[in-house]
PAMAR-786839 format. One record per atom (N, C-alpha, C, O, CB): x, z, y; residue in one letter. Coordinates in steps of 0.2 Angstrom, whole numbers, plus 5000, padded with zeros to 4 digits. Atoms other than C-alpha are relative to their C-alpha. Glycine has a CB too. Layout:
! PAMAR-786839
XZYA;...
END
This chain:
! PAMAR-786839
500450004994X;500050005000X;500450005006X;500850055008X;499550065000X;499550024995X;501049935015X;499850075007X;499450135007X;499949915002X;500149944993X;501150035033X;499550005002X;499350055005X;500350005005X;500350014993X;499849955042X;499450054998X;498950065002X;499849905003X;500649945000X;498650105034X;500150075001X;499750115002X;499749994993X;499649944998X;499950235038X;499550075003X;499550135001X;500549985006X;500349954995X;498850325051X;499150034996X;498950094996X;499749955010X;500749995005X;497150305039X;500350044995X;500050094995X;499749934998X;499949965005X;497950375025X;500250085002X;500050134998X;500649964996X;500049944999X;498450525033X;499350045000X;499050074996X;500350015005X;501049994999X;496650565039X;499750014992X;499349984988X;499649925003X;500649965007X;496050685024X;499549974997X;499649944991X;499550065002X;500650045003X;494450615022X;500049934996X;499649924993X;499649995004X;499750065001X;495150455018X;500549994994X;500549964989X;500149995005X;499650005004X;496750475011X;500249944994X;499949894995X;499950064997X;499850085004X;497550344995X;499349974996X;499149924996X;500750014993X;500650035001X;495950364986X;499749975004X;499649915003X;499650034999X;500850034995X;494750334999X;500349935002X;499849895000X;499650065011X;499750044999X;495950185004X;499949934997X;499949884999X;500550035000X;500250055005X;495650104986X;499549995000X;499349944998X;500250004994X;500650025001X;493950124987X;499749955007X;499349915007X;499550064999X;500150074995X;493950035003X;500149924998X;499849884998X;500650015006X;499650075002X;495149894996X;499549994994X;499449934996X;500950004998X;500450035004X;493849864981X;499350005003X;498949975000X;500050034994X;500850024998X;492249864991X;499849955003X;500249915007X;499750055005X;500250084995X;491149724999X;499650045005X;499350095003X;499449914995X;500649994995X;490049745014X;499949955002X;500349915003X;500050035003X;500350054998X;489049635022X;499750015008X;499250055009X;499549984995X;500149964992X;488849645042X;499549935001X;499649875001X;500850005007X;500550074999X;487149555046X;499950015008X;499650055011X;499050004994X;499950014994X;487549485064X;500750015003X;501050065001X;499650055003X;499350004998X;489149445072X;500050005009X;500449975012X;500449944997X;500150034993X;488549465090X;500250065003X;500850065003X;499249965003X;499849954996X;488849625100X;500250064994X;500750084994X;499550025007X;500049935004X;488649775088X;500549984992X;500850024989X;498950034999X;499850035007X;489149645072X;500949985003X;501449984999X;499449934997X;499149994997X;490849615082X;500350074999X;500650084994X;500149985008X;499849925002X;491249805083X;500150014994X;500650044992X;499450055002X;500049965005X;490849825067X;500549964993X;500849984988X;499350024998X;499650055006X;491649665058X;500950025001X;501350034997X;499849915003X;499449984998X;493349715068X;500250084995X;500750084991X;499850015009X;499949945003X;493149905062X;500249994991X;500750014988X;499250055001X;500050025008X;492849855044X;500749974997X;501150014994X;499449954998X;499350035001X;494349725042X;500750035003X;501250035001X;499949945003X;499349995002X;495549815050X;500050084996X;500650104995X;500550005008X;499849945005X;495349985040X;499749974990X;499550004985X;499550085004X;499750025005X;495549875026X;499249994993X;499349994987X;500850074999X;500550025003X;493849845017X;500149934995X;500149874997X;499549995006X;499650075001X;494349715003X;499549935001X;499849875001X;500350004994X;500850044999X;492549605005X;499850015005X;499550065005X;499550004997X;500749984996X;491649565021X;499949954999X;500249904997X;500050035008X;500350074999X;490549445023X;499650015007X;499250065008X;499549984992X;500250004995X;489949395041X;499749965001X;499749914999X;500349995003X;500650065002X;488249325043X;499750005008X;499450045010X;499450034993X;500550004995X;487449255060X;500049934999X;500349884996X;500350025007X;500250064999X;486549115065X;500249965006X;500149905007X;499350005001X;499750014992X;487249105083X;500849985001X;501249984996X;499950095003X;499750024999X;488449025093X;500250025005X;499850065007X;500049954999X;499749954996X;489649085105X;499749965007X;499649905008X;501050005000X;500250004993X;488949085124X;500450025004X;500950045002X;499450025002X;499549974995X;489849125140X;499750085001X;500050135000X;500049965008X;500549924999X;488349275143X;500350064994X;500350124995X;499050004999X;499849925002X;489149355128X;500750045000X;500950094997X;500050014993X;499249965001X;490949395133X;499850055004X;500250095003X;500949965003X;499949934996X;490449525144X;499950074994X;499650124995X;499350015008X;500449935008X;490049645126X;500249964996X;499949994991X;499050044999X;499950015008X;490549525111X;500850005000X;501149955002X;499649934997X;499649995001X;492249595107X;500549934998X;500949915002X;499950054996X;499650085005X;492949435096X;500049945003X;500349895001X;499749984993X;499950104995X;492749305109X;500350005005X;500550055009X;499349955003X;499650014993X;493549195121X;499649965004X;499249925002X;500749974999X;500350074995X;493049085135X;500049914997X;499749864999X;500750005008X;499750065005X;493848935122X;499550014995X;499249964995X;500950014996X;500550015004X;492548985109X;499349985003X;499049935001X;499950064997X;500650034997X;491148975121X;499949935003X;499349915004X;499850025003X;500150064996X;491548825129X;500149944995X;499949884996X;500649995006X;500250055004X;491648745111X;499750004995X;499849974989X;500349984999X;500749985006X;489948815105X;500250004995X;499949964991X;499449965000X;499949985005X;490948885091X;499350074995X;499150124997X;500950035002X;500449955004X;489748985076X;500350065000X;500850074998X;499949974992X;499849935000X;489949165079X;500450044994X;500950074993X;499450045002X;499649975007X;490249205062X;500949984998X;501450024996X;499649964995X;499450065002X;491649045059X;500550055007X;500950085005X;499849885002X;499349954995X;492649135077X;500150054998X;500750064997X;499950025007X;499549955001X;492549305071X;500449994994X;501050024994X;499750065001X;499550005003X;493249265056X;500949974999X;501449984995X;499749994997X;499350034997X;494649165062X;500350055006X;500950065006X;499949925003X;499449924997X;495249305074X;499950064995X;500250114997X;499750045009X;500149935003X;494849435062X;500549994991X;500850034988X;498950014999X;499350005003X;496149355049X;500749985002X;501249974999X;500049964995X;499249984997X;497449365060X;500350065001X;500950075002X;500049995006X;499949924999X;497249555060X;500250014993X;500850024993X;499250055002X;500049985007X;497149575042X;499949934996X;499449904996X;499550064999X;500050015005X;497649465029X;500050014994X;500049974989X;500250005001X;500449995008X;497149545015X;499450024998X;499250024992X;500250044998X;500850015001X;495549555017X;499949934998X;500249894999X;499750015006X;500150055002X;494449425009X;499550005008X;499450065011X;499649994992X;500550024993X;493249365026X;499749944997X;500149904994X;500449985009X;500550055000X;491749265023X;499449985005X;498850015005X;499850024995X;500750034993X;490749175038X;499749994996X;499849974990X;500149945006X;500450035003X;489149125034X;499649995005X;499450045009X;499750044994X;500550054994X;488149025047X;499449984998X;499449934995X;500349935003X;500749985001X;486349075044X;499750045004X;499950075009X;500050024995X;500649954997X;484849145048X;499950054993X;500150024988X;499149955002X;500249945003X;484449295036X;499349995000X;498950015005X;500250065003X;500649995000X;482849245028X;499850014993X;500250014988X;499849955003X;500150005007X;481749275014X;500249954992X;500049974987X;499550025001X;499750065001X;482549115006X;500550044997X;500650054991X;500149945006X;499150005003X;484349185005X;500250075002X;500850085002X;500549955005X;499649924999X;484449385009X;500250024994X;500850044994X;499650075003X;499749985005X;484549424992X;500749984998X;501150024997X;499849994996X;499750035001X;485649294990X;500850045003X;501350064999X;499849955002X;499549984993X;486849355006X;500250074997X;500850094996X;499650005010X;499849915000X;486649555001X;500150034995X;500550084996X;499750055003X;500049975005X;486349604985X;500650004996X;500550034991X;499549994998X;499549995003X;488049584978X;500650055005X;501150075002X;500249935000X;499649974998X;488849694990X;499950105001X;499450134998X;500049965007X;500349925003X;489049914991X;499650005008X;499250045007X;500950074997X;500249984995X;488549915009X;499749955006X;500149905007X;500650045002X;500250044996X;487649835023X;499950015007X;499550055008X;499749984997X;499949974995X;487949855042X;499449955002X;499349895000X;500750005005X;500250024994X;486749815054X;500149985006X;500050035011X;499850035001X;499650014993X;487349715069X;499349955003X;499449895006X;500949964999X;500650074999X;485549615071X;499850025006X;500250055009X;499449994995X;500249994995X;484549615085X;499350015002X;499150035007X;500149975002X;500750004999X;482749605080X;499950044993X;500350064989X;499649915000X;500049945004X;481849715069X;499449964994X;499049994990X;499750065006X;500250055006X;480949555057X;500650004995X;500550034990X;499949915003X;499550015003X;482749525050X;500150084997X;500350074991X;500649985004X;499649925000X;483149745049X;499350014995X;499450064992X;500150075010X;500449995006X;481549745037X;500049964994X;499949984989X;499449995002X;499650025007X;482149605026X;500650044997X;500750054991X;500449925001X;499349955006X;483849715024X;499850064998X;500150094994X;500850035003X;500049955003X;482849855022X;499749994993X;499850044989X;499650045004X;500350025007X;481949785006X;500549974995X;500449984989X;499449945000X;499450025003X;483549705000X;500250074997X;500150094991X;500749955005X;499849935001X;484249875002X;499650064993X;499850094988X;500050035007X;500549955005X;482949964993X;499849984994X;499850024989X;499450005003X;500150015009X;482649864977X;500649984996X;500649964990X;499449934999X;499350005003X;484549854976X;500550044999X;501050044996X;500449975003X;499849914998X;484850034980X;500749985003X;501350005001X;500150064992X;499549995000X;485949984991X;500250035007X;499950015012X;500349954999X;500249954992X;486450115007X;500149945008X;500549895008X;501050095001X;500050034993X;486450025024X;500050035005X;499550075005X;499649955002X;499949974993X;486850085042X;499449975006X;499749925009X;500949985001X;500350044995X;485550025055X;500150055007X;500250115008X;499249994998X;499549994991X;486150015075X;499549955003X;499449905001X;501049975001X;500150024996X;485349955088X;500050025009X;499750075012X;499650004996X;500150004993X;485749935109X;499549995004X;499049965002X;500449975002X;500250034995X;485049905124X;500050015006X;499850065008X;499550004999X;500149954991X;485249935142X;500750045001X;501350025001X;499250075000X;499349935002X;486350115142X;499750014994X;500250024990X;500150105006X;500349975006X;485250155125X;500249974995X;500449924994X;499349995000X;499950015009X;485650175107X;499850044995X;499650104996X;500850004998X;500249975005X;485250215091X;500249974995X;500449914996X;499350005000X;499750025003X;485850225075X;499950054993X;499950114995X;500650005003X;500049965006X;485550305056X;500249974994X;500349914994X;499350035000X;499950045005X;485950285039X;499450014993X;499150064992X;500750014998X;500650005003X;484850235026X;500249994993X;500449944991X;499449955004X;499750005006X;485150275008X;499350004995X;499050054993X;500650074999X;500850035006X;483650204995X;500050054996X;500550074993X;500049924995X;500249965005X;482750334986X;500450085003X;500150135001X;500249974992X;499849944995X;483750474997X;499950035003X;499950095004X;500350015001X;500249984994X;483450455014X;499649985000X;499449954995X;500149995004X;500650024999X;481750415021X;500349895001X;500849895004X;499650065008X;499850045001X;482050215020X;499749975010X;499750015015X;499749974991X;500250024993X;481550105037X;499549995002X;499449995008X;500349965003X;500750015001X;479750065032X;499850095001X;499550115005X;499749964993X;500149915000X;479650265030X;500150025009X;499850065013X;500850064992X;499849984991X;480150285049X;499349955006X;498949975010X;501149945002X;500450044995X;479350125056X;499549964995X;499749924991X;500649965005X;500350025006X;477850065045X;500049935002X;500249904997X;499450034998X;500050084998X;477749895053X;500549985007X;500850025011X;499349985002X;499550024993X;478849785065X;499950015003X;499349995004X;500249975002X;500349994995X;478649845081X;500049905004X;500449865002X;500450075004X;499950074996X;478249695095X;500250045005X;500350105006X;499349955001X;499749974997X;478749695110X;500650045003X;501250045001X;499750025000X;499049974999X;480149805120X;500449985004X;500249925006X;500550014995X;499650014996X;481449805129X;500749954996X;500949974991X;500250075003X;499450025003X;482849675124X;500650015005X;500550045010X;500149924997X;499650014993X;484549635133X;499849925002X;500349895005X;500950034999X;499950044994X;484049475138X;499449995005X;499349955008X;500149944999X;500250014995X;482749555147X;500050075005X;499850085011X;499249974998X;499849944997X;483349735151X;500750015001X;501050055005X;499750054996X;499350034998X;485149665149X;500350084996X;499950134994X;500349975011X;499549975003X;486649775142X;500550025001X;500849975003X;500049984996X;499549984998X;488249865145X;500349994994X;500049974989X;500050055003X;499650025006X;489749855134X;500150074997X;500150074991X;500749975002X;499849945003X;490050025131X;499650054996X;499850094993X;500350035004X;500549975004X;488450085124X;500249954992X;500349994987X;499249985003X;499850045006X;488849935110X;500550044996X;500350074991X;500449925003X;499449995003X;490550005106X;499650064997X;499550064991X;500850015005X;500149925003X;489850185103X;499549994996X;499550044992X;499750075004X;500449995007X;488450145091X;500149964996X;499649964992X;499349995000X;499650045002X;489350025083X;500550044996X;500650044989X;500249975003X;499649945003X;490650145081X;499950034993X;500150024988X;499850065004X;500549965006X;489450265074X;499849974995X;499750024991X;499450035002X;500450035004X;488750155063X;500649974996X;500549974990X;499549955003X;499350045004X;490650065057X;500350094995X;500650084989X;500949965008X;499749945004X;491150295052X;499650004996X;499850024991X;500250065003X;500549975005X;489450305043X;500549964995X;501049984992X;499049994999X;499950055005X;489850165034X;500750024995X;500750034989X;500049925003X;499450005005X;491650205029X;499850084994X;499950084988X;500950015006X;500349945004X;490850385023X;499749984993X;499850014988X;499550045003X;500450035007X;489850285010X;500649984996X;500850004990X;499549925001X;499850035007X;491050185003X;500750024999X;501149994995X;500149925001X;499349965003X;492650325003X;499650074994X;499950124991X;500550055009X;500349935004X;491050434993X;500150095002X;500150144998X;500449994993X;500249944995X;490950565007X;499450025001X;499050005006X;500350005007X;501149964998X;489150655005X;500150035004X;499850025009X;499550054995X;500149964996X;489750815012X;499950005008X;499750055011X;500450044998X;499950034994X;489950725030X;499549955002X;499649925007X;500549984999X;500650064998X;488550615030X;499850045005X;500050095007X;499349984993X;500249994996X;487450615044X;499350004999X;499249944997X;500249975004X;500750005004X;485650655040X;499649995007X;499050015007X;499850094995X;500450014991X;485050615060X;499849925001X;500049865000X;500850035009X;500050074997X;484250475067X;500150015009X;499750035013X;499349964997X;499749964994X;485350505083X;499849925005X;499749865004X;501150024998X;500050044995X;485050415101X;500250025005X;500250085006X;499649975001X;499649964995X;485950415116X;499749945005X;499549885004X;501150014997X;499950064994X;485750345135X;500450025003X;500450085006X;499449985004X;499249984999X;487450335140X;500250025007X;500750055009X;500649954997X;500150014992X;487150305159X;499750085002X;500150105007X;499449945003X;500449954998X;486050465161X;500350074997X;500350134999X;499249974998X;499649945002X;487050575149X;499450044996X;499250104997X;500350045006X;500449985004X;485750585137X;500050014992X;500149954991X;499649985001X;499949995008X;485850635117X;499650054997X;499650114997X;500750034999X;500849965005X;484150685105X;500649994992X;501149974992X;498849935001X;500049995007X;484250695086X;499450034995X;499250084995X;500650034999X;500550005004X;483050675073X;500350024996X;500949994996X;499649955000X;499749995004X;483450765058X;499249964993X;498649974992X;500250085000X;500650055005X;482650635043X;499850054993X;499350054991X;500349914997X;499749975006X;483250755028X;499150014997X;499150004991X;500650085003X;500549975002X;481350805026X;499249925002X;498649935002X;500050085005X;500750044996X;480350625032X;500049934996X;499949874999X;500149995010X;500450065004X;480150495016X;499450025000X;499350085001X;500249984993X;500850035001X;478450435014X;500049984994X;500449954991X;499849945004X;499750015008X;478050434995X;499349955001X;499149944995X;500150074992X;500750064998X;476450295001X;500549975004X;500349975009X;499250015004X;499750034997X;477950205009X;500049944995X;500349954990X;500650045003X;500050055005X;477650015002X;500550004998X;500450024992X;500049945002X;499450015003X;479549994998X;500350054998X;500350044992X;500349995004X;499749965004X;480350144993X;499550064997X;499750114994X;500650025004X;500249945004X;478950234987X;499749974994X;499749994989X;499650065004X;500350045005X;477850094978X;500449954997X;500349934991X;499449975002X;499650095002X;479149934976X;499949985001X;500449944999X;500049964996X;500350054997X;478149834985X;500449965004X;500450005009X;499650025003X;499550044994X;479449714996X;499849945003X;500049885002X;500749974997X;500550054998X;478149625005X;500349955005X;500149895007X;499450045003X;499950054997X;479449555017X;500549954998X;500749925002X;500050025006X;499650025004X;480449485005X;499449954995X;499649914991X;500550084995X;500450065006X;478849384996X;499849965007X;499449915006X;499050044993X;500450054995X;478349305013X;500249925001X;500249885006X;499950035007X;499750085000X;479149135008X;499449955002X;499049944998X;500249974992X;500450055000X;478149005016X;500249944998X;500849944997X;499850005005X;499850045002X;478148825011X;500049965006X;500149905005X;499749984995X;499950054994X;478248755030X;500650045004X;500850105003X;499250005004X;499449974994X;479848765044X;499750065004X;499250065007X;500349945006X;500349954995X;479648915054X;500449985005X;501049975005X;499950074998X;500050014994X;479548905072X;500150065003X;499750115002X;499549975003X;500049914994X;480149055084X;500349995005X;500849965005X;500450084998X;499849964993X;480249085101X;500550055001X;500350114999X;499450035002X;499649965001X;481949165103X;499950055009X;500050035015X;500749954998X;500349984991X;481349305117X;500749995004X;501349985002X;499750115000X;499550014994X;482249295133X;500549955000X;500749955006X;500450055001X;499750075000X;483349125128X;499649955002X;500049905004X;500249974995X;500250074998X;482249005133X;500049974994X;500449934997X;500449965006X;499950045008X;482348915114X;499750044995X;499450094994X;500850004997X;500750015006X;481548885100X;500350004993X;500449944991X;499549935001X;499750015008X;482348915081X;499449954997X;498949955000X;500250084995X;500250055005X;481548785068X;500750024993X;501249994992X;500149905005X;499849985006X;482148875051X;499849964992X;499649994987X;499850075001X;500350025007X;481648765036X;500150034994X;500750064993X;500149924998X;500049945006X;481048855020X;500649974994X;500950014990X;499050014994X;499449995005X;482548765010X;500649975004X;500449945009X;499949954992X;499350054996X;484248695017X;499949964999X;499649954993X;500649994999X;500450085000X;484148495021X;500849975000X;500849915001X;499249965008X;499150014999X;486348485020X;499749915004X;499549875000X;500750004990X;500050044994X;486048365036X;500549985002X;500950025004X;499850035004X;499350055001X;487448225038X;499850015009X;499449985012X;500149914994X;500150034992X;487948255058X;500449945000X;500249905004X;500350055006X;499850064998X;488948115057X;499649965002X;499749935008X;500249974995X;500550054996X;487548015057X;499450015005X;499149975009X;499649974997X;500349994992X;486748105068X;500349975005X;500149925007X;499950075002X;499850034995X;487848085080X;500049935002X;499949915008X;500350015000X;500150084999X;487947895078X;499449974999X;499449914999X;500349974996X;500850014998X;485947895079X;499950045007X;499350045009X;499550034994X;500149964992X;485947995095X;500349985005X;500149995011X;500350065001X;499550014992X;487447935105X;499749965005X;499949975010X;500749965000X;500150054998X;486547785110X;499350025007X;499250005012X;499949954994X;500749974994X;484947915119X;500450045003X;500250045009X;499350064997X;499949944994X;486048045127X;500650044998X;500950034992X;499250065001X;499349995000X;487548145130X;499850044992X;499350074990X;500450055007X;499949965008X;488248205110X;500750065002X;501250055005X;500449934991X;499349955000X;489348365109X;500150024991X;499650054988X;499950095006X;499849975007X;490048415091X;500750014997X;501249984998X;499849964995X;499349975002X;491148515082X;499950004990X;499649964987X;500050105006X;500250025007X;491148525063X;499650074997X;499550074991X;500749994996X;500749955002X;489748685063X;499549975003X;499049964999X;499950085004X;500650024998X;488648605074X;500149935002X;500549895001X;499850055005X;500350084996X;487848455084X;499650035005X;499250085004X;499449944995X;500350004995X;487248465101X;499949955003X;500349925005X;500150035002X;500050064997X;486348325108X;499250035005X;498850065003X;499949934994X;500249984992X;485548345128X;499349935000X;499449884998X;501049985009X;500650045000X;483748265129X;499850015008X;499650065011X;499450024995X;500350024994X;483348185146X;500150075007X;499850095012X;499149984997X;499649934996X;484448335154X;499650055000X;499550075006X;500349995007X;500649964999X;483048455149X;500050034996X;500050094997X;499349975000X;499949965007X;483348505131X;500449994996X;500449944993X;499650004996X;499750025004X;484648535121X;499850014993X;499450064992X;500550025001X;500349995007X;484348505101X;500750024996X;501149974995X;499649924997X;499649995003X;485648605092X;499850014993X;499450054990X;500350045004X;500150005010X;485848575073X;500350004998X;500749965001X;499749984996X;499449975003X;486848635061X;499649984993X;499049974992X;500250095002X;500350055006X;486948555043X;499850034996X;499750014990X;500449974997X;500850005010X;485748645032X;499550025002X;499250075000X;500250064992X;500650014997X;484448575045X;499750065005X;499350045009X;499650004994X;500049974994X;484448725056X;499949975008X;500349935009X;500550045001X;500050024995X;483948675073X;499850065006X;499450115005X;499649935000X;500249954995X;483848775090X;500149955006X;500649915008X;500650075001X;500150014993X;483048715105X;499950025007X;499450045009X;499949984999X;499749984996X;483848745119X;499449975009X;499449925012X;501049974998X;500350044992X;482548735137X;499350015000X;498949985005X;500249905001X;500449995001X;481248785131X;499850074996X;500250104993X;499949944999X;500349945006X;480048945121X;499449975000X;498950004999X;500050095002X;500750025002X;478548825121X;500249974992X;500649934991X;499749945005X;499850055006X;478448785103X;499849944996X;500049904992X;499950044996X;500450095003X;477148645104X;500649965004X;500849924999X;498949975006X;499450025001X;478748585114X;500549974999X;500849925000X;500050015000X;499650025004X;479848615102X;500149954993X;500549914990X;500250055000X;500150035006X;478948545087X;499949915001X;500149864998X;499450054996X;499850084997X;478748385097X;500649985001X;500749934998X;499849985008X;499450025000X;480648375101X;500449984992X;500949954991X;500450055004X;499550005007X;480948405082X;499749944998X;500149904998X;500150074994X;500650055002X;479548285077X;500549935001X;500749904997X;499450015006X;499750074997X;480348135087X;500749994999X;500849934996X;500050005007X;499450005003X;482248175085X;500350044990X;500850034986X;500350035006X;499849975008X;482448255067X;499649984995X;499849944990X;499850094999X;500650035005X;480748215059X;499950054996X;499950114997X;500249934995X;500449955005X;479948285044X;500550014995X;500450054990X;499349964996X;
END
């Protein structure tokens, strides 16, 4: 075991064991965007021998002010969040395996994405996705860390299937609504601290530290100097669909049509079809150039409609349109350029 774990291995709780159980574990960070940077960073350099990085998203200028792993160079070449952090993130560490995965997290492919792994972080943003991992989690028994920012605000707990109360036992349905940051916006340093919090649970799991666990569902607003705590230790639901019946209702909602969403506060419109369509941009592009400006890189295709909308798509048929949150809109743009 070379040096660069020197400072970790001292650290008791950790020590050569806890070190190898790092170096044999996988985890899976679903989001590579503010909170899933923090944590992809945390994970790989204390030596985790499997991550796998999973977002749908591409680098913007709005996220360097809070996404750790980028540059001005990634965003200016609408690089896949995932594909950048793992190319700065095997520069840190080489011995790690790093797996980008440029996706959406859906009922289609979460098992796929999670259930092979011992841990799962939370670096998402919406609370549709954080109920697919809670059902993965749960009928896989596998522990996951849920985090979420906003504003100065955070929150953060861990959630261990059949132990703790699960996330349906907390929240029975998805909430609507609320505050995001792209419409209450976000500081950086709330990110780093529940992130944080959420990169030490995680390492407690997978060095097999119980006595240290955190039995709270903690929140903090960092501007105002505020700090509550919920103690869960006493608050599963045994009528809780998932971890008390089995039931993984958001894990059966496969439809057989693309789904359409309104990505809040972007202006855009995801178009997620229920299977991958491995989409040749080549010819896209050489079916497009001829209408309007083409930008591509080898994740994506971006092509600028009538300087109004951009149609970004990625090859296994993903599309995000960019200029719009009307979806009668968007399904006309896909309609005309993409097709059926």
């Amino acid at each position: 075991m070379d040096t660069r774990y020197s400072r970790q291995l001292l650290f008791a709780p950790i020590g050569k064991e806890g070190q190898k159980k790092l170096g044999a574990s996988r985890v899976a960070i679903v989001g590579a965007g503010a909170l899933g940077a923090v944590l992809a960073n945390h994970m790989v350099r204390a030596g985790v021998g499997f991550v796998r990085i999973i977002d749908r998203d591409f680098v913007e200028p709005s996220n360097l002010q809070r996404q750790m792993l980028y540059d001005e160079e990634d965003a200016a070449n609408h690089l896949p969040k995932a594909a950048a952090a793992a190319e700065k993130l095997k520069k840190v560490n080489s011995e790690v395996t790093i797996e980008p995965v440029i996706a959406d997290v859906t009922t289609v492919n979460a098992e796929e994405l999670l259930a092979d792994c011992d841990l799962i972080l939370d670096g998402t943003d919406n609370f549709a996705i954080r109920f697919l991992i809670n059902d993965v989690a749960v009928k896989h028994n596998i522990p996951w860390v849920y985090g979420g920012a906003v504003s100065a605000k955070g929150m953060f707990a861990t959630i261990r299937p059949h132990v703790t109360p699960c996330l349906r036992c907390l929240i029975p349905e998805p909430p609507s609504g609320g505050e995001t940051c792209d419409t209450a916006g976000v500081i950086g340093p709330i990110i780093h601290i529940v992130a944080s919090y959420q990169a030490v649970e995680g390492l407690k799991i997978l060095v097999g530290d119980q006595k240290h666990r955190n039995p709270h569902l903690e929140h903090m607003e960092i501007w105002r100097n505020f700090h509550t705590r919920i103690n869960l230790t006493d608050k599963r639901n045994p009528d809780c669909p998932a971890c008390g019946k089995g039931v993984f209702e958001f894990l059966d909602l496969s439809g057989k049509e693309d789904t359409f969403t309104s990505l809040c506060g972007r202006n855009s419109v995801q178009i997620s079809p229920t299977r991958d369509r491995h989409v040749n941009l080549d010819e896209l592009m050489e079916r497009f150039t001829p209408l309007g400006k083409v930008e591509r890189n080898k994740f994506l295709l971006r092509f600028h409609v009538d300087n109004h909308y951009i149609l970004v798509v990625f090859p296994n048929g993903r599309v995000v349109v960019q200029g719009t949150d009307d979806i009668t809109i968007a399904r006309s743009l896909y309609a005309k350029y993409i097709g059926a």
